[in-house]
GUVEXVO-178932 format. One record per residue (C-alpha): residue number from 1; residue in one letter; y, x, z. Coordinates in steps of 0.05 Angstrom, whole numbers, plus 5000, padded with zeros to 4 digits. Layout:
N
+-----+----+------+------+------+
!   i ! aa !   c2 !   c1 !   c3 !
+-----+----+------+------+------+
! NUM !  A !    Y !    X !    Z !
...
+-----+----+------+------+------+
END
This chain:
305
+-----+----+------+------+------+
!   i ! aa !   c2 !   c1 !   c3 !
+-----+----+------+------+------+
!   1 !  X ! 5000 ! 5000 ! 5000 !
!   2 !  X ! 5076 ! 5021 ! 4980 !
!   3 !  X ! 5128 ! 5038 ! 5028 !
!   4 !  X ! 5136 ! 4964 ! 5039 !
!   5 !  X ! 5091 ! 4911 ! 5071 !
!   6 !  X ! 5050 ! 4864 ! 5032 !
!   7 !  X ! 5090 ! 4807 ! 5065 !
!   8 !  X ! 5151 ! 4818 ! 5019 !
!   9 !  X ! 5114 ! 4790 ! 4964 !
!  10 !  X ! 5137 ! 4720 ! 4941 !
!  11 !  X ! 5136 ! 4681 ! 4875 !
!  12 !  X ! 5191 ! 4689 ! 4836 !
!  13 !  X ! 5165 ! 4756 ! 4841 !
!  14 !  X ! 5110 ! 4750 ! 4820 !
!  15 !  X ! 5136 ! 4700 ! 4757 !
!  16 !  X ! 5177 ! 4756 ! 4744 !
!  17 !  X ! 5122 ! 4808 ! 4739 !
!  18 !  X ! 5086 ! 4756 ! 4702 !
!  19 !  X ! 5137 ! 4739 ! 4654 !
!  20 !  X ! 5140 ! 4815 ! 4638 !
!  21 !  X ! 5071 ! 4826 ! 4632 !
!  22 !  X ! 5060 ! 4772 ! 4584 !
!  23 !  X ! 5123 ! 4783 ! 4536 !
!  24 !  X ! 5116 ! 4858 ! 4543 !
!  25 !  X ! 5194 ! 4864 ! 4546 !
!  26 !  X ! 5243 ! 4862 ! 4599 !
!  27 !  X ! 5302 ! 4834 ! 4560 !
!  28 !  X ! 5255 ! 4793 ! 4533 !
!  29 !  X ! 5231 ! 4760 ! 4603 !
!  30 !  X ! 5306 ! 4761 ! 4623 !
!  31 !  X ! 5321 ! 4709 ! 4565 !
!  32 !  X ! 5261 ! 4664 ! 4586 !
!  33 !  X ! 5273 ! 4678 ! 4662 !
!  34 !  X ! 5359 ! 4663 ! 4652 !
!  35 !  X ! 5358 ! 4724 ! 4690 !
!  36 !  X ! 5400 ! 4789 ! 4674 !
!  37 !  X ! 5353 ! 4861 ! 4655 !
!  38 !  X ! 5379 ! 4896 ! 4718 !
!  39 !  X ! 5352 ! 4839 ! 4764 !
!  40 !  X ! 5281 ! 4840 ! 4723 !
!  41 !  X ! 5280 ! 4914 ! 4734 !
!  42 !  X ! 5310 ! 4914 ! 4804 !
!  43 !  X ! 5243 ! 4866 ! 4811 !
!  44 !  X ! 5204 ! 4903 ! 4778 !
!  45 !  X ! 5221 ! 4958 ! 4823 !
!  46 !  X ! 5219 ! 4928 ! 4887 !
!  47 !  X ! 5149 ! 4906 ! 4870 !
!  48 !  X ! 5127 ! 4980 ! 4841 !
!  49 !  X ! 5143 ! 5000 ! 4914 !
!  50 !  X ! 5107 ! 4937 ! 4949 !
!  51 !  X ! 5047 ! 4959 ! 4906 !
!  52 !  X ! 5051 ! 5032 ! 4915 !
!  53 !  X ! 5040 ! 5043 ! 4833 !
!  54 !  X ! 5077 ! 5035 ! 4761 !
!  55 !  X ! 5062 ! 4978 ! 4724 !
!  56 !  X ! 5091 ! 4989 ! 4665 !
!  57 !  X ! 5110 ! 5053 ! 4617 !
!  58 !  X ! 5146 ! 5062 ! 4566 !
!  59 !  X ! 5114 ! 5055 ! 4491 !
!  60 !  X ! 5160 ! 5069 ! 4428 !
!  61 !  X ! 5221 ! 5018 ! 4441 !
!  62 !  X ! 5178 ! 4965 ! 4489 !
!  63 !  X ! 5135 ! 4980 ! 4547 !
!  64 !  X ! 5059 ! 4974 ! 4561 !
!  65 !  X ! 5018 ! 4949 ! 4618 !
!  66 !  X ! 4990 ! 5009 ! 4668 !
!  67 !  X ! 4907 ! 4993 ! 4684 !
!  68 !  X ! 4939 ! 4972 ! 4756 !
!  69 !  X ! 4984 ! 4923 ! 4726 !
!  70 !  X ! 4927 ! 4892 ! 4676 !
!  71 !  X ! 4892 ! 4890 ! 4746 !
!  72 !  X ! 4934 ! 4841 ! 4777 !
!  73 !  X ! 4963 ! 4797 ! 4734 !
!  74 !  X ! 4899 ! 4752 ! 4729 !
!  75 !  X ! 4910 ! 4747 ! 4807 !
!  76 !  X ! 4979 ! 4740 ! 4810 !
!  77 !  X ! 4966 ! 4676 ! 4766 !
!  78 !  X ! 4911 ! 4652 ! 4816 !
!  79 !  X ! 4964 ! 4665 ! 4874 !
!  80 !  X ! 5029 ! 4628 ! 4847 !
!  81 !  X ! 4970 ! 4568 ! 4836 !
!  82 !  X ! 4960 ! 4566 ! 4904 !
!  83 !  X ! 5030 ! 4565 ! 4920 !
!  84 !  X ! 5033 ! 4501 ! 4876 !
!  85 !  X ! 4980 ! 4474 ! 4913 !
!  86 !  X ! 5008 ! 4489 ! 4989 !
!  87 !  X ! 5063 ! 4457 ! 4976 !
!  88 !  X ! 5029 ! 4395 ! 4929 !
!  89 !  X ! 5025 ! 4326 ! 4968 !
!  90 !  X ! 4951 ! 4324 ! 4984 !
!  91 !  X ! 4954 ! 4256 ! 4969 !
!  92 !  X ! 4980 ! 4264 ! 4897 !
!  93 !  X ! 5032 ! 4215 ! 4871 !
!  94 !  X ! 5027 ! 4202 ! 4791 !
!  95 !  X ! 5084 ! 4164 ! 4792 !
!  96 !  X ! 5139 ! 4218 ! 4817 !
!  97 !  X ! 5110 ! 4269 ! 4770 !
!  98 !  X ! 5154 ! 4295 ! 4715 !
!  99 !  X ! 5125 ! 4353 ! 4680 !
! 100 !  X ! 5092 ! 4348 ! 4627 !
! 101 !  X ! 5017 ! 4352 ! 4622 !
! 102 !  X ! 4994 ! 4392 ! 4560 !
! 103 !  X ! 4927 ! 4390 ! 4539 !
! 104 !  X ! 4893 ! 4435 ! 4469 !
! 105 !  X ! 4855 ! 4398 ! 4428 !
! 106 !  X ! 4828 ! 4390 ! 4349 !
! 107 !  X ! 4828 ! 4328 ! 4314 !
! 108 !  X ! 4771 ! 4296 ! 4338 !
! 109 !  X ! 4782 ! 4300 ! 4402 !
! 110 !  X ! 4854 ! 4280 ! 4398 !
! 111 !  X ! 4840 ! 4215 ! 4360 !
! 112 !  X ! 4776 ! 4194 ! 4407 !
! 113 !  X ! 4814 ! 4204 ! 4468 !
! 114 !  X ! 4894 ! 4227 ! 4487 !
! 115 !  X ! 4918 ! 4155 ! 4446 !
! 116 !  X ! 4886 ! 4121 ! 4507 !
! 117 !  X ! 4906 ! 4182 ! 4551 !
! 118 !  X ! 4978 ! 4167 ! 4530 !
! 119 !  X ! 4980 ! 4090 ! 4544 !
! 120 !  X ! 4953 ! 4102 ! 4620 !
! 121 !  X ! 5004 ! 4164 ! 4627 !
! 122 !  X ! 5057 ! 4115 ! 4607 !
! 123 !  X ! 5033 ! 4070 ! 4658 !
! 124 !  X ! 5008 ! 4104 ! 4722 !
! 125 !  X ! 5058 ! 4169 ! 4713 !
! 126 !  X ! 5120 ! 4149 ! 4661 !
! 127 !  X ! 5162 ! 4202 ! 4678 !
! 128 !  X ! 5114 ! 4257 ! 4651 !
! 129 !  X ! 5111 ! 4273 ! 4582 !
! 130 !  X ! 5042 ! 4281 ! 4544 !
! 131 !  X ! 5044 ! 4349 ! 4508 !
! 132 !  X ! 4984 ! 4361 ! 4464 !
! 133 !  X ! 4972 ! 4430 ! 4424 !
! 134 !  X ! 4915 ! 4451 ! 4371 !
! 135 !  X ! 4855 ! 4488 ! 4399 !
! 136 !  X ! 4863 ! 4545 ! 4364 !
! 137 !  X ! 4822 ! 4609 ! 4356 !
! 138 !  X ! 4787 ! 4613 ! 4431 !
! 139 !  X ! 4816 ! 4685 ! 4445 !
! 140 !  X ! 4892 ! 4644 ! 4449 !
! 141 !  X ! 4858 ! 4584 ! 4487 !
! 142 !  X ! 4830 ! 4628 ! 4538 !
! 143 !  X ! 4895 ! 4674 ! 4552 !
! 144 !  X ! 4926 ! 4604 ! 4554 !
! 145 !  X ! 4891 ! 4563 ! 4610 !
! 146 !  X ! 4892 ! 4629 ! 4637 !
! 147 !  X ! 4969 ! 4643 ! 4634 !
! 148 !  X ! 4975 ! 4565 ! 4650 !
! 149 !  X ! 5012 ! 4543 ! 4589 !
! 150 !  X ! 4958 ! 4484 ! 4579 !
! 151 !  X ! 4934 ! 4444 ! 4641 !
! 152 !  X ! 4863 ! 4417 ! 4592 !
! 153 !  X ! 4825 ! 4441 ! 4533 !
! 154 !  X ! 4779 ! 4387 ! 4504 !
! 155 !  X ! 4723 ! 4423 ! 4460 !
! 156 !  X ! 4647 ! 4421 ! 4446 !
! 157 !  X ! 4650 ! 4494 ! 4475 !
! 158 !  X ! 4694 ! 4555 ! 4495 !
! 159 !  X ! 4640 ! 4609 ! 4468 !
! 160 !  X ! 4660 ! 4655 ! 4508 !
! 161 !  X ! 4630 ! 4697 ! 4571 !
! 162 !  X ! 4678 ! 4685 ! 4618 !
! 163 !  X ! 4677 ! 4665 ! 4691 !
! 164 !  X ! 4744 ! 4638 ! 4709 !
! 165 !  X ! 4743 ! 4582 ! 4665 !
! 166 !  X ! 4708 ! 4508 ! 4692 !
! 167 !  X ! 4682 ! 4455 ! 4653 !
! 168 !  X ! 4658 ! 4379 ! 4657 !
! 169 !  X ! 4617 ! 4347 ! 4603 !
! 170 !  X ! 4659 ! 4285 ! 4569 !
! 171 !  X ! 4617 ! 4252 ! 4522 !
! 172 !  X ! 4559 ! 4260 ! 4466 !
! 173 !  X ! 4556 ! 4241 ! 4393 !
! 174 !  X ! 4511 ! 4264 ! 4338 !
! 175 !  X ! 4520 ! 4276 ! 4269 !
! 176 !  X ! 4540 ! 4232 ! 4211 !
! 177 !  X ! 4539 ! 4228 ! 4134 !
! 178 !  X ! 4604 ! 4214 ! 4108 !
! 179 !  X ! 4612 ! 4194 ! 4034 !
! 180 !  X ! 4661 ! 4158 ! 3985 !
! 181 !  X ! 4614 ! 4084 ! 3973 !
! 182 !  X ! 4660 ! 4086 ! 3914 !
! 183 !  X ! 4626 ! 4143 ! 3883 !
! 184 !  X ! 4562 ! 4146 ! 3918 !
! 185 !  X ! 4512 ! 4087 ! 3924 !
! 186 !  X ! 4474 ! 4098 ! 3991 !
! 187 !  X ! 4429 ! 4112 ! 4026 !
! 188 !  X ! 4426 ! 4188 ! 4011 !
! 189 !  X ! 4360 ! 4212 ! 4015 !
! 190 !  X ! 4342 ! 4290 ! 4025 !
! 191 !  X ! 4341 ! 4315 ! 3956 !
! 192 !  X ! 4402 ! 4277 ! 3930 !
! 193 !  X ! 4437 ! 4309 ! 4000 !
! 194 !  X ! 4417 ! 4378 ! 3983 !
! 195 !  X ! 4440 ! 4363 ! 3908 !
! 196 !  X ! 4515 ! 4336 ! 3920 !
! 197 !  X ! 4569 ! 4374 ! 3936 !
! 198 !  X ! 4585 ! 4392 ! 4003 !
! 199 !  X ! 4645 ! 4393 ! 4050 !
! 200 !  X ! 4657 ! 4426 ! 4113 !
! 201 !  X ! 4705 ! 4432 ! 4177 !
! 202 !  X ! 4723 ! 4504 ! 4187 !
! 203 !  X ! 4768 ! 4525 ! 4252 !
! 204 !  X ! 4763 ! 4600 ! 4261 !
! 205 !  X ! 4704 ! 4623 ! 4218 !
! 206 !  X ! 4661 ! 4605 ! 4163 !
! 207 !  X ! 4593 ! 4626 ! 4189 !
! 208 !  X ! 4526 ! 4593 ! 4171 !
! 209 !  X ! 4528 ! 4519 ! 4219 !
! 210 !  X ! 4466 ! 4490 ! 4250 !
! 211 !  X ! 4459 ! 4446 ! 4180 !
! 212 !  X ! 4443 ! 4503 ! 4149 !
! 213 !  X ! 4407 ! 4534 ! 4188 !
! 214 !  X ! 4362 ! 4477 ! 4193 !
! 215 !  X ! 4360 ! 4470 ! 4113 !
! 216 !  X ! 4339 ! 4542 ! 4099 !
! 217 !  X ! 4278 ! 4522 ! 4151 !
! 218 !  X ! 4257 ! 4465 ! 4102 !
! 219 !  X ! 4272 ! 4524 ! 4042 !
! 220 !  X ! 4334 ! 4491 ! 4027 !
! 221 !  X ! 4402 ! 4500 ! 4015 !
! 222 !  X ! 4471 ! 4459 ! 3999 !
! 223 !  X ! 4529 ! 4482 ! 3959 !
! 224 !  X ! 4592 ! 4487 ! 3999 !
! 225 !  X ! 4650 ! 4461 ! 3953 !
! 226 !  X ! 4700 ! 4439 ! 4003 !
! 227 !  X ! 4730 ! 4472 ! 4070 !
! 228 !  X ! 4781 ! 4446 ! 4109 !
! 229 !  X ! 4820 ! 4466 ! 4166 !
! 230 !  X ! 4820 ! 4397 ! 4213 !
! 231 !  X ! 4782 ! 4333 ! 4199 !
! 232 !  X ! 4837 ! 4293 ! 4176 !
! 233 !  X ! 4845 ! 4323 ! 4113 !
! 234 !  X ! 4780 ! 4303 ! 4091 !
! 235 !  X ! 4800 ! 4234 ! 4086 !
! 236 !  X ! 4844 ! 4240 ! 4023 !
! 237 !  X ! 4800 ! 4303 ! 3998 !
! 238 !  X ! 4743 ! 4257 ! 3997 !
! 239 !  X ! 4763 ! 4195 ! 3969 !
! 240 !  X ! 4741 ! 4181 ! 3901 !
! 241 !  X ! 4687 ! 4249 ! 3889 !
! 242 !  X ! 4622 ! 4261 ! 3899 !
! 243 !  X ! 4637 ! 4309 ! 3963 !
! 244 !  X ! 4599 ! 4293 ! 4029 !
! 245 !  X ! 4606 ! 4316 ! 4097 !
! 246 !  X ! 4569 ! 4325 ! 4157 !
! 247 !  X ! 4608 ! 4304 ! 4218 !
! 248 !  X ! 4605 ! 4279 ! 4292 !
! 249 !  X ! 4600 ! 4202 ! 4273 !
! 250 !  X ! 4655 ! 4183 ! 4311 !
! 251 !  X ! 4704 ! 4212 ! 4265 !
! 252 !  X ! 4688 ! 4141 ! 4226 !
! 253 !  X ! 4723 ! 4100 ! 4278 !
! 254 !  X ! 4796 ! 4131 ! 4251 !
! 255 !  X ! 4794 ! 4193 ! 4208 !
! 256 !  X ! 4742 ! 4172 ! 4164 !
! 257 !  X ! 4742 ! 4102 ! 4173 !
! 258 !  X ! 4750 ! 4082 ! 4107 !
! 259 !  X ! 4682 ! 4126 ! 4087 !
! 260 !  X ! 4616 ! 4104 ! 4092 !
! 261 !  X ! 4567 ! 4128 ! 4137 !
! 262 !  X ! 4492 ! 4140 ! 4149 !
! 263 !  X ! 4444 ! 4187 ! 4200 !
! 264 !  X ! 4428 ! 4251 ! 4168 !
! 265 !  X ! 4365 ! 4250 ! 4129 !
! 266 !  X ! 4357 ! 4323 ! 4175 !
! 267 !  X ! 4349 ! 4323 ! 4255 !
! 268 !  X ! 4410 ! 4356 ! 4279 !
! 269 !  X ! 4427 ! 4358 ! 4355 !
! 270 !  X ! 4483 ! 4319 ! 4384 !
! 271 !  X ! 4555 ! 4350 ! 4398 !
! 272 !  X ! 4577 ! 4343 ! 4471 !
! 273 !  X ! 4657 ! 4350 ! 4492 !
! 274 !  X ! 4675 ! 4386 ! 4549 !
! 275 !  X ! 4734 ! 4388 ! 4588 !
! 276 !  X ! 4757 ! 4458 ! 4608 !
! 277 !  X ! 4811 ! 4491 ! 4655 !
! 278 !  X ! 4832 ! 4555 ! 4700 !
! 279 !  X ! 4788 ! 4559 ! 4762 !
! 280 !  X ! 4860 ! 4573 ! 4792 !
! 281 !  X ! 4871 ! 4492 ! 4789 !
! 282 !  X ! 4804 ! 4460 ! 4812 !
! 283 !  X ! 4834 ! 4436 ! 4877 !
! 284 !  X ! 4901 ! 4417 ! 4852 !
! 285 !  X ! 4913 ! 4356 ! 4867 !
! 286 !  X ! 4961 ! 4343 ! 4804 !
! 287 !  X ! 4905 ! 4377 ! 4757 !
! 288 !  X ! 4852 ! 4343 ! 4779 !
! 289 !  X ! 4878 ! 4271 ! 4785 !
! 290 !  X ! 4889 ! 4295 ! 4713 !
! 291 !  X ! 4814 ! 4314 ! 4698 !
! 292 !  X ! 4795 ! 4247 ! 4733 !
! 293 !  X ! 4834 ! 4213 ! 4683 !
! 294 !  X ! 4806 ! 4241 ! 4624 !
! 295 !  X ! 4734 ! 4240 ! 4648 !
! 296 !  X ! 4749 ! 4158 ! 4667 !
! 297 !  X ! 4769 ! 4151 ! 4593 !
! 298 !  X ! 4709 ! 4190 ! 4570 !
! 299 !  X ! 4661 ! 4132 ! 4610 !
! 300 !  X ! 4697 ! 4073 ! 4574 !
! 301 !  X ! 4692 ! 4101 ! 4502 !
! 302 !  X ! 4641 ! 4048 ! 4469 !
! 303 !  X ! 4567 ! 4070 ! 4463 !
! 304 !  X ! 4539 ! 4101 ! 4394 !
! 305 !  X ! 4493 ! 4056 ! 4355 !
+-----+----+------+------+------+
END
């Protein structure tokens, strides 16, 4: 320990250290702080002294991270949590709250679910706006729960070994042929789905899915002609060709509801959503009247044929 006691430690410094950390600039964490440079570096030296090591050196015109500094910044985020919490109503009131709740999610799981998220936020906590991101690649998702820039990420999975993250199973659906009935005359057997051209969903990489992995088992293979970055571009990519896509069936109640639909003439296992956050906010009492919300919506959404 530095030449000053642990105790001196308190949250704005640690948002300040924070705020450095993640912009990798002082001047820069001054703008988003309102703060002037000499008070972020005054901070930044007080706590250099509190923590008996530099944090940060110099690299070309910005400044780097030290090993120590990489160290603690993943607990300084668990500590200002708990501040939150101590001083967080135990017995959480919806109705007073007024920031925002921001939650990452992809198409699908933004149609099934945050339209009825919205309507009970508008009625059990109207002051707090609904702020809803893309789930992008999972590196930024992660750093973001993490940094606690989103409160929820709703995805079929994280893919990632990680330890600080928590999740809670949402709901299940299973795969679905979509097709233009326009074009197409159903039912599509096997052979005519291996022979028609085929489009896909692709968020971060355009690997081999479980469809085909299951095809080249039966010694088959489809033909790829379509990828797409989100699911409701298909709708108008679709519409009067032969393309067909694979796709968690409930897509058909909005995105592709004007599509027709069969089950796969493959077995495919069913997708399950999952609600993930920042083990930092389990026992807030804000985040996880939050998480009950969402999980409550997940119960009512109708049953699959």
């Amino acid at each position: 320990m530095g030449e000053t006691d642990y105790l001196a430690l308190d949250g704005r410094l640690l948002r300040l250290f924070l705020t450095v950390f993640d912009t990798g600039s002082v001047s820069g964490a001054a703008d988003k702080l309102d703060l002037n440079q000499s008070t972020v570096s005054n901070g930044l030296d007080r706590l250099r002294r509190i923590i008996g090591e530099p944090l940060f050196v110099r690299s070309g015109r910005g400044i780097i991270p030290t090993q120590e500094a990489s160290r603690l910044a993943p607990l300084a985020r668990e500590l200002l949590a708990k501040f939150e919490q101590f001083v967080e109503a135990q017995e959480y009131r919806a109705e007073d709250e007024s920031r925002p709740f921001v939650i990452a999610a992809n198409d699908y799981e933004r149609d099934i679910l945050l339209p009825q998220l919205l309507v009970k936020l508008r009625l059990l906590a109207p002051n707090a706006p609904l702020k809803v991101l893309t789930a992008g690649a999972k590196e930024t998702v992660l750093e973001q729960l993490r940094q606690g820039e989103i409160d929820l990420v709703l995805s079929p999975s994280i893919e990632a070994n990680v330890d600080d993250l928590k999740q809670q199973w949402l709901f299940s659906d299973c795969d679905a042929v979509f097709y233009d009935p326009e074009v197409i005359k159903g039912p599509i057997d096997l052979a005519q789905y291996v022979a028609l051209p085929h489009a896909r969903v692709v968020f971060n990489y355009s690997g081999r899915s479980e469809i085909d992995e299951v095809l080249t088992g039966l010694k088959l293979e489809r033909e790829i002609k379509l990828e797409v970055a989100n699911f409701s571009a298909l709708s108008s990519m679709m519409r009067g060709s032969e393309l067909v896509t694979t796709l968690p069936s409930r897509v058909g109640i909005s995105l592709l509801d004007k599509m027709a639909q069969q089950t796969p003439p493959i077995s495919l296992n069913d997708i399950n959503i999952y609600q993930f956050w920042h083990q930092a906010y389990t026992h807030s009492p804000r985040h996880r009247w939050l998480r009950e919300l969402v999980k409550a919506l997940a119960e009512e959404l109708p049953m699959l044929n």
